[in-house]
C-alpha positions in Angstrom: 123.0 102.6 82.2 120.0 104.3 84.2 118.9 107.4 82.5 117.8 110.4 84.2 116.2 113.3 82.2 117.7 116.5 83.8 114.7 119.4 82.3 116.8 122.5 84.2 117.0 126.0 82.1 120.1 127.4 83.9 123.1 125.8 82.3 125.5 126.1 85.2 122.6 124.2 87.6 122.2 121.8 84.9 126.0 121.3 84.5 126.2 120.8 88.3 123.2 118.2 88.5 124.9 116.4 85.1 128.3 116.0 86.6 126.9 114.3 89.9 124.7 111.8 88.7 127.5 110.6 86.3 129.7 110.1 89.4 126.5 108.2 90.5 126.4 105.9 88.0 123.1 107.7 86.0 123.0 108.5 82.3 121.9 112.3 82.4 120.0 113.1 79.3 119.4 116.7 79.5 116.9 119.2 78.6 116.5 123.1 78.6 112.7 123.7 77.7 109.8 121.5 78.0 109.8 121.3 74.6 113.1 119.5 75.0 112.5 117.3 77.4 109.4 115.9 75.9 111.4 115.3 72.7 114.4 113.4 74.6 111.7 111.4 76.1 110.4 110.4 73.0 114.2 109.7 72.2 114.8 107.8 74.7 111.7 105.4 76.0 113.9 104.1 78.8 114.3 106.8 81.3 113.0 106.0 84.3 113.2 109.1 86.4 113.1 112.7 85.7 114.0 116.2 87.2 111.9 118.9 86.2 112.9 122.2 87.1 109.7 124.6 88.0 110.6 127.9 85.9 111.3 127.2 82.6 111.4 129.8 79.4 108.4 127.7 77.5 106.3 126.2 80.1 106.6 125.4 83.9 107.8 122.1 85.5 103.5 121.9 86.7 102.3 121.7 83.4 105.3 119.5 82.2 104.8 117.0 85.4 101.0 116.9 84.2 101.5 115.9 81.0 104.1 113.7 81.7 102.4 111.5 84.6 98.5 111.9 81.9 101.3 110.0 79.7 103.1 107.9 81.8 102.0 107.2 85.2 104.9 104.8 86.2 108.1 107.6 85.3 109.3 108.8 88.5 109.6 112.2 88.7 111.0 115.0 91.2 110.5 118.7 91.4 113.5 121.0 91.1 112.6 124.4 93.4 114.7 127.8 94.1 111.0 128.1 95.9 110.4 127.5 99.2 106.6 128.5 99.4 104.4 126.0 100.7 102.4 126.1 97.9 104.8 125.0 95.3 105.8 121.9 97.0 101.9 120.7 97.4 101.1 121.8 93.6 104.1 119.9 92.5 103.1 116.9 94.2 99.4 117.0 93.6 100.1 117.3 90.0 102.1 113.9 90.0 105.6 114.7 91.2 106.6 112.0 93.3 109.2 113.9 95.5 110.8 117.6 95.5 113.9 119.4 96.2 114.5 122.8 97.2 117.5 124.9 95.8 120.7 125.1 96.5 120.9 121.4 97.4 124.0 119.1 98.4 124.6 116.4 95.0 124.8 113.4 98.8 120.7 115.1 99.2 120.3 114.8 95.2 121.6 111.5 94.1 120.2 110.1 97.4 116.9 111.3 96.4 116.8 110.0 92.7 118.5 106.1 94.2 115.5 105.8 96.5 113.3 106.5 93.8 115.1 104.3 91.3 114.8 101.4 94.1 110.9 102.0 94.1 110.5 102.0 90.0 112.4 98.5 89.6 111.5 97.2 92.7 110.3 93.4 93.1 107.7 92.2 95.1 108.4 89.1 96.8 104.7 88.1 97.4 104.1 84.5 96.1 100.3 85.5 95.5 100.8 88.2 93.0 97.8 89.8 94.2 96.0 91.2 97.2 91.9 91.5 97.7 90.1 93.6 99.8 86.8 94.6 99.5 86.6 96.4 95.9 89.9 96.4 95.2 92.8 94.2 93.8 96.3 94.6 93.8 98.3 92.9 91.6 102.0 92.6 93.4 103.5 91.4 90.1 102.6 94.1 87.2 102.1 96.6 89.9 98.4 97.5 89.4 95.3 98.5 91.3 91.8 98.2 89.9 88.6 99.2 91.9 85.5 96.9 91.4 87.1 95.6 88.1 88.5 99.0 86.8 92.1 100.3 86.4 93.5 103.1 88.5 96.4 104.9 87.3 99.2 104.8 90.4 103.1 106.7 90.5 105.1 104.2 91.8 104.8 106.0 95.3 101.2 105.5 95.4 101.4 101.8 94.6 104.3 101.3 97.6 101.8 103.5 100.1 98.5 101.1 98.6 100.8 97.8 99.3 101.8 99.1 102.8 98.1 99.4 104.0 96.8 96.1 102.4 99.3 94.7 103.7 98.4 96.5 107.1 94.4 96.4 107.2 92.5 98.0 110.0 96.4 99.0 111.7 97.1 102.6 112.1 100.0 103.8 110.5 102.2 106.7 111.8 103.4 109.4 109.1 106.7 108.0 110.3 106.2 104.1 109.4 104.7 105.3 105.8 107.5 107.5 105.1 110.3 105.0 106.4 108.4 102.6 104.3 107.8 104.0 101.2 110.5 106.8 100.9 113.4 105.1 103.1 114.8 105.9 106.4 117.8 107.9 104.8 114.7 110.5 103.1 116.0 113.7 103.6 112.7 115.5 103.0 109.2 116.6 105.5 106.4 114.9 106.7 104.0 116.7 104.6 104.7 114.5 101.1 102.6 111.7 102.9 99.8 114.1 103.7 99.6 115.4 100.3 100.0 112.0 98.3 97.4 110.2 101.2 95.2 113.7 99.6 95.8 112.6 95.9 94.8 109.1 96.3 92.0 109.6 98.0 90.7 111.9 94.7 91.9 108.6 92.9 90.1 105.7 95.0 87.4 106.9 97.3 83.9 107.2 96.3 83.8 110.7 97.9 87.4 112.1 99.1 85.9 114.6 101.4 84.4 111.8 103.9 86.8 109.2 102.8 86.1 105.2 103.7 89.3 103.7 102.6 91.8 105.9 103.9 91.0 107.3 106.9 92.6 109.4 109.1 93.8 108.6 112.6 94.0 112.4 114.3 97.5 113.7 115.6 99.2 110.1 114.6 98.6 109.0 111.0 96.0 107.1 109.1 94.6 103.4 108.8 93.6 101.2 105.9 89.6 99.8 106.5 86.7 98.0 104.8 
């Protein structure tokens, strides 16, 4: 069974989030404070995705989604909202969520959201290589890791699909629209924006200076391009 941490306070949102990814096929494993959630996890090595819910009695989702992704950087994990400041969605992400969702949401937005990220966390690569070299980096397509001039950097599982999709795309400009249909899936119900802020938070992770970036460069009004 695929388990699902569910970290929501409010036990009638919980109960609702519970009951529809059991009709999904997911093994909930619930949570009502941080400290919870980081003791189920601890119980239960095997999830692979998590919900975090942003105002919590203890702690806030933030500070659990940092810990948890300075811990694990391969648990995918989405942002439960009843904001809709702009803010809260780019802090969420830039702290290591891989996706959000706003309150009140449909369970069809929900369970979508959690099977596309599923998809991405057990996902094989069919390259016969098993690895991909450009310039000061290498990509290996079979353990799923990037190292820069021989030294590891930590990815999500978003960031290695984006990382694959412009290696395998070198010098072409990509539109927000073919990264997002790649990476996220066609059916994503969400904005534009979550590839603008996770292009941001890679390019603190792999350029020599993210302000004038070399690797990731950005192609004005359209997208952005992978060069050496």
């Amino acid at each position: 069974m695929k388990k699902v941490l569910v970290l929501e306070d409010e036990t009638s949102i919980r109960s609702f989030v519970v009951i529809n990814l059991k009709r999904a096929g997911y093994e909930p494993i619930e949570a009502g404070t941080g400290a919870e959630a980081f003791e189920q996890l601890k119980a239960h090595p095997d999830i692979k995705v998590a919900l975090l819910d942003i105002m919590l009695p203890d702690t806030d989702g933030f500070e659990v989604c940092r810990r948890m992704r300075a811990a694990d950087s391969k648990i995918g994990i989405i942002m439960l909202t009843a904001r809709t400041q702009e803010m809260d969605k780019v802090t969420g992400l830039m702290t290591g969520a891989d996706d959000y969702v706003t309150k009140p949401f449909s369970p069809a937005e929900l369970t979508a959201r959690v099977d596309a990220l599923y998809r991405r966390m057990g996902g094989a690569d069919s390259d016969d290589k098993g690895e991909l070299v450009q310039g000061p980096f290498r990509l290996n397509t079979r353990n799923r890791t990037l190292e820069k001039n021989g030294q590891r950097i930590k990815l999500t599982q978003v960031e290695y699909s984006i990382i694959k999709l412009f290696m395998d795309n070198p010098g072409k400009a990509l539109s927000r629209e073919d990264i997002m249909n790649s990476v996220w899936g066609r059916n994503y119900f969400g904005e534009l924006k979550i590839v603008d802020v996770n292009i941001r938070r890679m390019r603190l992770k792999i350029e020599d200076d993210p302000q004038n970036p070399n690797y990731i460069t950005t192609v004005w009004g359209y997208g952005y391009k992978w060069g050496l």
